[in-house]
C-alpha positions as CSV (number, residue, x, y, z in Angstrom):
1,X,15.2,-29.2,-50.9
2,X,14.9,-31.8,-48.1
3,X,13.2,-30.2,-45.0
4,X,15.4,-30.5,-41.9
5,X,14.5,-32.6,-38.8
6,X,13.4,-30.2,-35.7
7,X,15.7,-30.5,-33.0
8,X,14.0,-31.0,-29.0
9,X,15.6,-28.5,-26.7
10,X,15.1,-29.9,-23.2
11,X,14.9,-27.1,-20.2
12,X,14.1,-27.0,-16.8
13,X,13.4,-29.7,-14.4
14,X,13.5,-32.2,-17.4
15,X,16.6,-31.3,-17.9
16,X,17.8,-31.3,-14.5
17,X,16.5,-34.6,-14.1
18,X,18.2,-36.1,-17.6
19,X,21.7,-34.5,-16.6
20,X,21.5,-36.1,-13.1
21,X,20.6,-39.9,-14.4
22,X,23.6,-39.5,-17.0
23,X,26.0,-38.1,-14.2
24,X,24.5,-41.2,-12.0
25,X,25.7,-44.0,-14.7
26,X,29.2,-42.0,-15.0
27,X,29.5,-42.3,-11.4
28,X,28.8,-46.1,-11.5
29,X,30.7,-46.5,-14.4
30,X,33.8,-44.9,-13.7
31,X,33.7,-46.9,-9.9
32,X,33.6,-50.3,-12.0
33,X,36.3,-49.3,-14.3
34,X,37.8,-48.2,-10.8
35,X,37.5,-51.7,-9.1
36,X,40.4,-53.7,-10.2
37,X,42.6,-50.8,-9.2
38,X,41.4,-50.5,-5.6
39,X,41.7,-54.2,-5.8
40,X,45.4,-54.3,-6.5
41,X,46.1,-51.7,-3.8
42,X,43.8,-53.1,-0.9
43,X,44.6,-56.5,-1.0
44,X,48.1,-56.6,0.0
45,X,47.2,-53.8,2.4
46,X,44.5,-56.0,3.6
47,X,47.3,-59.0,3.8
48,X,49.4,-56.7,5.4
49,X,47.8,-56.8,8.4
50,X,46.3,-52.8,8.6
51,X,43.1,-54.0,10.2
52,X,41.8,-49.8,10.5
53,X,40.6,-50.5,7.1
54,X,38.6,-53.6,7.8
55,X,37.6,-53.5,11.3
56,X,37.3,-57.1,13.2
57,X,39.2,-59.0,10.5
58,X,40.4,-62.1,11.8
59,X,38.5,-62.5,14.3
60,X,36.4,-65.8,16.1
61,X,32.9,-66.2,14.6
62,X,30.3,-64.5,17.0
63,X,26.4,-64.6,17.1
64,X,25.1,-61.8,14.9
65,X,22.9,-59.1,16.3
66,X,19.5,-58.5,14.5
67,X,18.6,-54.9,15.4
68,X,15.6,-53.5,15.9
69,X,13.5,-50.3,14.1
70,X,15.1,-47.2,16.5
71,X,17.7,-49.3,18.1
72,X,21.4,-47.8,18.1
73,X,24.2,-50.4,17.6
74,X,27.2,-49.6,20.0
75,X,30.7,-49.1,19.6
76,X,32.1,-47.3,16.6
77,X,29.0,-46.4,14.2
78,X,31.0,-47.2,11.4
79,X,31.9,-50.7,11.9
80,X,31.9,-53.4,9.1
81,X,32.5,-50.1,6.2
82,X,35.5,-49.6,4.3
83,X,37.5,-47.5,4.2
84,X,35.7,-45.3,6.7
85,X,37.4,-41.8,7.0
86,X,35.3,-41.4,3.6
87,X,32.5,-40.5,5.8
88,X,32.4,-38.1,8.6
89,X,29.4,-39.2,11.9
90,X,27.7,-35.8,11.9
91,X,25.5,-38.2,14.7
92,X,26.1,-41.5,15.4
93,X,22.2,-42.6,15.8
94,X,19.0,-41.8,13.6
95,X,15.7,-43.2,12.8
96,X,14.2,-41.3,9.8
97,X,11.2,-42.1,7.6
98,X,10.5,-42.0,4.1
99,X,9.3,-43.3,0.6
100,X,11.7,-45.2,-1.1
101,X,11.7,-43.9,-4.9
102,X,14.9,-46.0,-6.5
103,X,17.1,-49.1,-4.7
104,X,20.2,-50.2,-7.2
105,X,22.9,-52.7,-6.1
106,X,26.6,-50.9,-6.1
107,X,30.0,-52.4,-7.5
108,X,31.3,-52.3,-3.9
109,X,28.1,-54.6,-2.9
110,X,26.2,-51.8,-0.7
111,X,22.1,-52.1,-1.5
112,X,22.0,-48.0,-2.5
113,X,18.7,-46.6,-1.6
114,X,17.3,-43.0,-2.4
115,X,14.6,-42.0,0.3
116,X,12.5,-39.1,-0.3
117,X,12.3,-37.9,3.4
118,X,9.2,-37.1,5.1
119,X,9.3,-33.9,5.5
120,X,10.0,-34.0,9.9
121,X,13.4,-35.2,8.1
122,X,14.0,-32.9,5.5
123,X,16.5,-30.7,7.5
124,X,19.1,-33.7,7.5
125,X,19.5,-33.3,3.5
126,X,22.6,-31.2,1.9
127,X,22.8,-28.9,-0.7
128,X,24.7,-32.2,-2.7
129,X,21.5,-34.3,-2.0
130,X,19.8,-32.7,-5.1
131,X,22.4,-34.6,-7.2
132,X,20.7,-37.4,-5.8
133,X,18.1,-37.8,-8.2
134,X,15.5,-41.3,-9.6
135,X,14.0,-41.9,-13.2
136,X,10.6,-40.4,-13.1
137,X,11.2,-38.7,-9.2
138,X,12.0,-35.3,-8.6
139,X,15.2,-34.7,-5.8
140,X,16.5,-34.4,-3.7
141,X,17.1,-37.8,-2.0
142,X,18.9,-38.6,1.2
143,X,20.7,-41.7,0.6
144,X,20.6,-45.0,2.6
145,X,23.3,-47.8,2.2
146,X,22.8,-51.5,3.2
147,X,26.3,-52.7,3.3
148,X,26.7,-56.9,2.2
149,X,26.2,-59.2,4.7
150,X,29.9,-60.7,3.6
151,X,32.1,-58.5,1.6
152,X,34.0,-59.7,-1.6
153,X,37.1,-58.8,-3.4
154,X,38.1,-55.7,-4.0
155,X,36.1,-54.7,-1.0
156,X,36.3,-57.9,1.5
157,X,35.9,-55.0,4.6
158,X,32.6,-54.2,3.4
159,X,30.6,-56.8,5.6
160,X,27.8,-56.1,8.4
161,X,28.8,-60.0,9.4
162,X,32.9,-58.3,10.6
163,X,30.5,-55.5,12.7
164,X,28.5,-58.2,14.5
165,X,24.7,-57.6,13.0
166,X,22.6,-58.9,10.5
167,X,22.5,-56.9,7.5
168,X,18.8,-56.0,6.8
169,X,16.4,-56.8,3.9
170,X,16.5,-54.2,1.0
171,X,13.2,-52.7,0.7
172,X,11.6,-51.9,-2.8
173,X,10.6,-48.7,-4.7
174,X,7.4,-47.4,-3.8
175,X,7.6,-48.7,0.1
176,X,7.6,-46.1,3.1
177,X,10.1,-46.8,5.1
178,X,11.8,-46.3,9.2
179,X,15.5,-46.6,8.5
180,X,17.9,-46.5,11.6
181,X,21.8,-46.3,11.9
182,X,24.8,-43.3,11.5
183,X,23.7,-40.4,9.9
184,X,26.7,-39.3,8.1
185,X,28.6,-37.0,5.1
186,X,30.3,-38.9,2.6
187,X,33.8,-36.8,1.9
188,X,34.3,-38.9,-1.0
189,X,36.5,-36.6,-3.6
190,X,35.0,-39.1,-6.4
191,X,31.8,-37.4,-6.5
192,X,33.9,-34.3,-7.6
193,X,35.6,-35.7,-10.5
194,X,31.5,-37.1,-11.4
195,X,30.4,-33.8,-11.2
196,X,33.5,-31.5,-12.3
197,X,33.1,-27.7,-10.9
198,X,30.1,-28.2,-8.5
199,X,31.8,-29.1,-4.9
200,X,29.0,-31.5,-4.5
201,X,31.0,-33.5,-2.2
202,X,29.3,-33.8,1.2
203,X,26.0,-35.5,0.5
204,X,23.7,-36.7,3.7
205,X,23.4,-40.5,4.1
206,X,22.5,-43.0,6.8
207,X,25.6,-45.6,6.5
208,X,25.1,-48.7,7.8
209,X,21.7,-48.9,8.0
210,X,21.5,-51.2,11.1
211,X,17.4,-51.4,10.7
212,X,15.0,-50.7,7.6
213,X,11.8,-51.5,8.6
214,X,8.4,-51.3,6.2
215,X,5.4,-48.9,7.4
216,X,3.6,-49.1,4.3
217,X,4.0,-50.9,1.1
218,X,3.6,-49.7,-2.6
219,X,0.7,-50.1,-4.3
């Protein structure tokens, strides 16, 4: 009689933390798989001439604005992101600090950052923010988005140079960070369909970030 392999039951916060990496990579996934579709329907929208989804296209080339830690960009808060009714300006100016636990590049070109917030900060998070989770780092995580300095197809909108500023340097895990720009919800029914039956739609991020800005470095 062959003796039969135990079998690991994982529970609690390890589990948490294993469901939320694999619901992470479907997310990430499913946009990819996504991208050539959103390609075929933005493009000739974009050649179409509806310039509310990519704000400033066409225009003359003008000197880019580097902004400083705490300093609000003005005019619309949402300038140089796509598709922008995604997110909703619950204000349009925040400086917030925190330790940067996991920084990934996204298929739209956005620098994705998840900031464990100091905890002066921590009442800016959502209950959808604990979906927001790192390898090896409990949640939850507010989440910071450096858009590209130039978008690219299927997201040409996407582009801090169409908004008029210099897109700033991605920071790396382990750093504590100031980050300033719109602190914002992101609507985006997507999340939904990541996470069937959990309404996790509304999660807190700071989108542009206009300034991120090193206070102390890892290690």
């Amino acid at each position: 009689m062959s003796a039969v392999p135990a079998t690991r039951v994982v529970t609690g916060p390890a589990r948490a933390r294993q469901d939320g990496s694999v619901a992470m990579a479907r997310a990430r996934r499913l946009i990819r798989r996504a991208a050539p579709a959103l390609a075929a329907i933005m493009l000739p929208l974009g050649l179409g001439g509806c310039g509310h989804l990519f704000p400033h296209a066409g225009g003359g080339h003008h000197r880019l604005h580097s902004f400083r830690s705490r300093q609000c960009r003005p005019g619309d808060p949402l300038d140089g992101v796509y598709l922008p009714f995604r997110l909703h300006v619950k204000k349009r100016c925040v400086t917030i600090r925190g330790r940067v636990d996991c920084v990934h590049r996204e298929p739209d070109g956005d620098v994705h950052i998840e900031l464990h917030l100091s905890r002066a900060y921590r009442r800016l998070l959502t209950p959808a923010n604990a979906y927001q989770r790192c390898p090896h780092h409990h949640g939850p995580h507010l989440v910071v988005e450096i858009i590209p300095q130039n978008g690219e197809l299927p997201f040409p909108g996407n582009s801090a140079t169409r908004a008029g500023f210099v897109s700033p340097k991605a920071p790396k895990a382990g750093q504590r960070v100031k980050v300033t720009g719109p602190y914002v919800w992101d609507t985006n029914a997507l999340h939904d369909l990541v996470y069937p039956g959990r309404h996790i739609a509304n999660w807190a991020e700071v989108h542009p970030a206009w300034n991120v800005t090193v206070i102390r470095h890892s290690g």
